[in-house]
N, C-alpha and C positions, 0 to 999 in steps of 0.2 A: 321131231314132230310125232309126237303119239299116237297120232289119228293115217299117219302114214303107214298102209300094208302091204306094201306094190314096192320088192325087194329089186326086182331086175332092173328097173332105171336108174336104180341105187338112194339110200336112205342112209343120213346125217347123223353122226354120233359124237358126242361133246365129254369134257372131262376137266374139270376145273383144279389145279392145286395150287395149295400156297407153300412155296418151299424156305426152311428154315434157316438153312445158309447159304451163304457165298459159294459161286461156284460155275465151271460150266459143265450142267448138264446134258444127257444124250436120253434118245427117245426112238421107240419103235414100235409099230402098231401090229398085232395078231386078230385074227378071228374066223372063227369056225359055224358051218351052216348046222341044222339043225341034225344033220347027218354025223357031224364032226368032223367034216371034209376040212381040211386047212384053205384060210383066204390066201390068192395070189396075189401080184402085181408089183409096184414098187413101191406104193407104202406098205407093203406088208413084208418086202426082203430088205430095206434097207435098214439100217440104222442112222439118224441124222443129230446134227451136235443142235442143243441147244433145249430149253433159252440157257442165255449168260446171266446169272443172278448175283446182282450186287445188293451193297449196304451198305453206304456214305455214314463214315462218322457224325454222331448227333453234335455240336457245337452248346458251348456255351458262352454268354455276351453278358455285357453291362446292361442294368435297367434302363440308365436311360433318363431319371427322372432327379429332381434335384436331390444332389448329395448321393446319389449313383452313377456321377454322368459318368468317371472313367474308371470308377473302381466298386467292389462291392461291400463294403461297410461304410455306415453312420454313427455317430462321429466318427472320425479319426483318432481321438482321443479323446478322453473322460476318465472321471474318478474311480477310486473301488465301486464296487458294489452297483454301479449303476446300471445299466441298459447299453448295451451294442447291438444294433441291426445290422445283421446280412441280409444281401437280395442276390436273386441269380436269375438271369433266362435260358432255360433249356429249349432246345431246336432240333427239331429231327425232318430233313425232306421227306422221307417215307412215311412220318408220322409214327413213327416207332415210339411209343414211353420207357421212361428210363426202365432201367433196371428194379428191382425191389429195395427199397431203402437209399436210391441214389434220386439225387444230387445230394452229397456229404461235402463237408467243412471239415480241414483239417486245421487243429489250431495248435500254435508252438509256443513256448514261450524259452528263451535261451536257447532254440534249435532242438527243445525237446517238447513229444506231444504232451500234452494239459492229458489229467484224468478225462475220460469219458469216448478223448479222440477214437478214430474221427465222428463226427456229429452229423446225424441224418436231418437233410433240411425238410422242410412242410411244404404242400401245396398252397400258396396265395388263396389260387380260388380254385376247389374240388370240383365246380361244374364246370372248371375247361378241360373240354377232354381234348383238344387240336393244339397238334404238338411241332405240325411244319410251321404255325407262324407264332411259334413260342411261347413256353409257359414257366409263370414265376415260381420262385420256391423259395423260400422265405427262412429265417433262425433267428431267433436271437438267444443274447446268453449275456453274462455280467460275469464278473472277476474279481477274486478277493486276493491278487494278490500285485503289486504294481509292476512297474517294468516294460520293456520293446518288444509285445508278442508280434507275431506275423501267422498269413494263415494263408489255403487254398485251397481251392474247390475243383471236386473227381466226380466224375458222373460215366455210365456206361449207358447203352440204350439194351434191351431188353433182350437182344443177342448177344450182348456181352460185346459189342462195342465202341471203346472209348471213345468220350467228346473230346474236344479240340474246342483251341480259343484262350484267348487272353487271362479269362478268368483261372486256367490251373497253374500259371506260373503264378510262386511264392511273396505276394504281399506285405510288405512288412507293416505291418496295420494291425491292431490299434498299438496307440498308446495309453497305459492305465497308469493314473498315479494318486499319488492322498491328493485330498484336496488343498494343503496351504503350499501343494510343490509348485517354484516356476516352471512353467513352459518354454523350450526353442525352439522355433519354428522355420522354415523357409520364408523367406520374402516373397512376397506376391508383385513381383516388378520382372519384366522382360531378361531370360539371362540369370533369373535367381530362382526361380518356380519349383525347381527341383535340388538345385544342389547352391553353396555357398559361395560361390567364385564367377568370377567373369574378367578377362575370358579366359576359355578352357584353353587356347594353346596360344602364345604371344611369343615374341623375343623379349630377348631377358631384360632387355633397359624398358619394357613395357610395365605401365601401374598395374598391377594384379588388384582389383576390388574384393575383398570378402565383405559380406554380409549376414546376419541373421537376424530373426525377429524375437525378442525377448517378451514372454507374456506371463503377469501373473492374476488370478481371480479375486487375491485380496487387495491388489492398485498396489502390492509392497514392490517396490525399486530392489533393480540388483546390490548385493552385496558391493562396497567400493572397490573398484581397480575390476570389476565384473561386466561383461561378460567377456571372458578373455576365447583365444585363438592358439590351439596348439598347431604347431606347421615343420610337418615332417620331409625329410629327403634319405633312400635308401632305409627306411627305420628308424633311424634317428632324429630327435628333437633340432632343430638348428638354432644357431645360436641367438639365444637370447629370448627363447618361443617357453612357455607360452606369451602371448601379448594383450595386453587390456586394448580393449575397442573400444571407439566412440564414438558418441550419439551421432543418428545423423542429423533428428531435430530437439535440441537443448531444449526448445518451447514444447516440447512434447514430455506430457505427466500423466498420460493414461496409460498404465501397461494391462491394466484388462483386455483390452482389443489388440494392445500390439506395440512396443516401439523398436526401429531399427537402429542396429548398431553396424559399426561398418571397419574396416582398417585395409592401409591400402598396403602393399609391400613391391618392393622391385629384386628379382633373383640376380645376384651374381654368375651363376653354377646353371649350368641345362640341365636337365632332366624331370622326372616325372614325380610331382610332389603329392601331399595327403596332406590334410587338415582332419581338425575337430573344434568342436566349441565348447565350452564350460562355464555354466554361470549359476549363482545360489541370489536368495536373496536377501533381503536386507536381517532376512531372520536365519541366516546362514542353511533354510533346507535348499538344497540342492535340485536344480531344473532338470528335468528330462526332455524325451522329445530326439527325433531323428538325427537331429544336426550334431549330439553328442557323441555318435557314433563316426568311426571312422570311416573317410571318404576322398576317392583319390582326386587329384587335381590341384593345380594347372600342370600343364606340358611348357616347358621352357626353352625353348631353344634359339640357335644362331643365326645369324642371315648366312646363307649358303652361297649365297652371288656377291658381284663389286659394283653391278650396277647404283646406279644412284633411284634411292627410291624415296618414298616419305611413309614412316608408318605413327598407329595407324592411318587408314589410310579406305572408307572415309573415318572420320572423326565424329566423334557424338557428343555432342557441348555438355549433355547432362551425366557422361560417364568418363570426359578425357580432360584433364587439364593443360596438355603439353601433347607436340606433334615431331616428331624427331624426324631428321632430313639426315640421311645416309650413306656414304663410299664418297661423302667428295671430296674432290681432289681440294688442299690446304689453299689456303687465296683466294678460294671463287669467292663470287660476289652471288651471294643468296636473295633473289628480288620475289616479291609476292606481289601478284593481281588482282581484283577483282574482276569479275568477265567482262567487263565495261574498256578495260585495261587500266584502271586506274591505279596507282602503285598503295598497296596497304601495307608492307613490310618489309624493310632493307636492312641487310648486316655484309660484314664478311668475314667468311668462314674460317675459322684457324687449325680445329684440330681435324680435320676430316668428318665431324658431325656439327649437327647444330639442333639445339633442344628449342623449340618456339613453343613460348607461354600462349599463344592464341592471340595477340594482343598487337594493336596498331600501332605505326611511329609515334601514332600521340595519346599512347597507350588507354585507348577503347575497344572493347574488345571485338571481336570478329563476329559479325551477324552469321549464318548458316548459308550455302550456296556452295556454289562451284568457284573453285582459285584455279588460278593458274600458278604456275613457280620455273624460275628461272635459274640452271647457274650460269653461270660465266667463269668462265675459268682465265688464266694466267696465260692462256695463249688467246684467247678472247672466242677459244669455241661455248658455245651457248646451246645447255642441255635444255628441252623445255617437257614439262610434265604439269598433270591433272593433280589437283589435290581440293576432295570432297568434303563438305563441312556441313553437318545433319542436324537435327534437334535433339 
């Protein structure tokens, strides 16, 4: 108060800073009368710790918006020469702005940077200046030359920083190619979304599903005996791989949008396998696209127990053809229920397993529900177990 001149009831003094880094600061107050007498007391002998000054990593996140929802380029893939957008959101709770020429794009192509790396992105919109509830930053760039780049995005805030977040782990995004190149693509089905196989870990008498999406711009079909399946164990090709796949729909003649191929295999041997895919087309150039690249999977392995089981287990009528029944003892008598108790399937057992097509005594097949299953064995004890049947 300025207008305060009346020192002996005591008058108010203020002192504002902003401090620069992280830390815990310490503070102690002095002052002296117009005499230069020293001030007493205990704010004037002590020293006291504080404040504690922090500064939370700024983050970066997805847009958010179509064709940004979990990653930050549009398309995925495209020709030379054309257009790739980047988007990013930068975040800071303090409202900190990034650094000087951050948020950058770093781009690879064969695990090495492109001339110009890394690339300093742009501001969306210049009148956002509020940065705790996030602001876009925007690239784009085109490529002349084809092939599996990948890319990712570093940002620091203005203390130097670093952000945190999804966005700085390595992308393997885009894909560029000429334009009469086919495409292979992931499947857009449950289980394939990302990778080729389903399922990722089964026992070994289980159908391994591969899949991929073969696409070309000019409607030309794969090359014949195309799109094949290379299928590795420990490095090595196993025998008889690569393997031609086949359609899943023959009535299907649009490969601009997409058609699926598929091959099913069952492992002998456990362990932990890799695939790829390979396909040209009917004008022998050669497809690209992620799925060409090497990628590990399935895990195969043995039943570890002798209990009597059924796998799978439940069953998915649109991914299983056969239900395999487990450790049983030679002779039982293998019965199937429906939850009603009605009997829908009877054999008996000879070799200790038994393979079931899905299919009734009077061979129709099995609607989806809950089964029951019974064995009986040769002394007449009777195992009784659940077995699930899905759409």
């Amino acid at each position: 108060d300025t207008l305060d001149t009346d020192f002996s009831d005591g008058k108010e003094y203020f002192y504002n800073h902003v401090f620069e880094e992280e830390g815990t600061y310490y503070y102690s107050f002095e002052g002296k009368d117009l005499y230069s007498k020293n001030a007493t007391g205990e704010a004037a002998e002590n020293t006291k710790p504080g404040p504690i000054v922090i500064n939370t990593n700024p983050s970066l996140s997805w847009v958010g918006s179509n064709g940004f929802i979990s990653d930050g380029i549009d398309p995925d893939s495209g020709p030379i020469n054309e257009p790739f957008f980047f988007r990013i959101i930068y975040s800071d709770a303090e409202d900190h702005p990034p650094d000087a020429g951050y948020p950058k794009i770093e781009i690879y192509l064969d695990g090495l940077g492109i001339p110009g790396n890394p690339f300093t992105m742009s501001e969306a919109d210049i009148n956002d200046t509020i940065f705790s509830d996030g602001k876009e930053y925007v690239f784009q760039k085109s490529f002349t030359n084809t092939g599996n780049y990948s890319h990712k995005f570093i940002a620091f805030d203005k203390y130097l920083k670093p952000a945190e977040g999804q966005p700085l782990d390595l992308s393997f995004l885009p894909v560029v190619y000429l334009t009469d190149n086919p495409e292979l693509a992931w499947v857009n089905l449950e289980g394939y979304k990302t990778k080729g196989v389903f399922p990722d870990k089964a026992f070994y008498f289980y159908d391994f599903i591969y899949k991929v999406l073969y696409k070309d711009r000019n409607n030309d079909p794969p090359a014949k005996g195309y799109p094949k399946i290379h299928i590795f164990k420990d490095g090595l090709e196993i025998e008889g791989s690569p393997f031609p796949m086949r359609e899943w729909n023959e009535k299907e003649l649009n490969y601009t949008d997409g058609k699926i191929y598929y091959f099913s295999r069952k492992f002998k041997e456990p362990g932990i396998y890799s695939y790829s895919f390979e396909s040209y087309d009917s004008n022998y150039y050669e497809a690209f696209g992620e799925p060409v690249n090497l990628k590990y999977g399935p895990e195969v392995v043995f039943p570890e127990n002798t209990q009597i089981f059924a796998a799978p287990n439940p069953v998915k009528l649109n991914e299983h053809k056969n239900v395999h029944f487990l450790n049983i003892p030679r002779g039982s008598e293998l019965k199937i229920y429906a939850i009603d108790g009605s009997i829908v399937f009877s054999t008996t057992v000879l070799k200790g397993y038994y393979i079931w097509n899905l299919r009734t005594n009077s061979n129709a097949s099995v609607a989806s529900g809950i089964y029951i299953y019974t064995i009986t064995t040769k002394d007449k004890t009777v195992i009784t177990r659940k077995l699930a049947i899905i759409k």
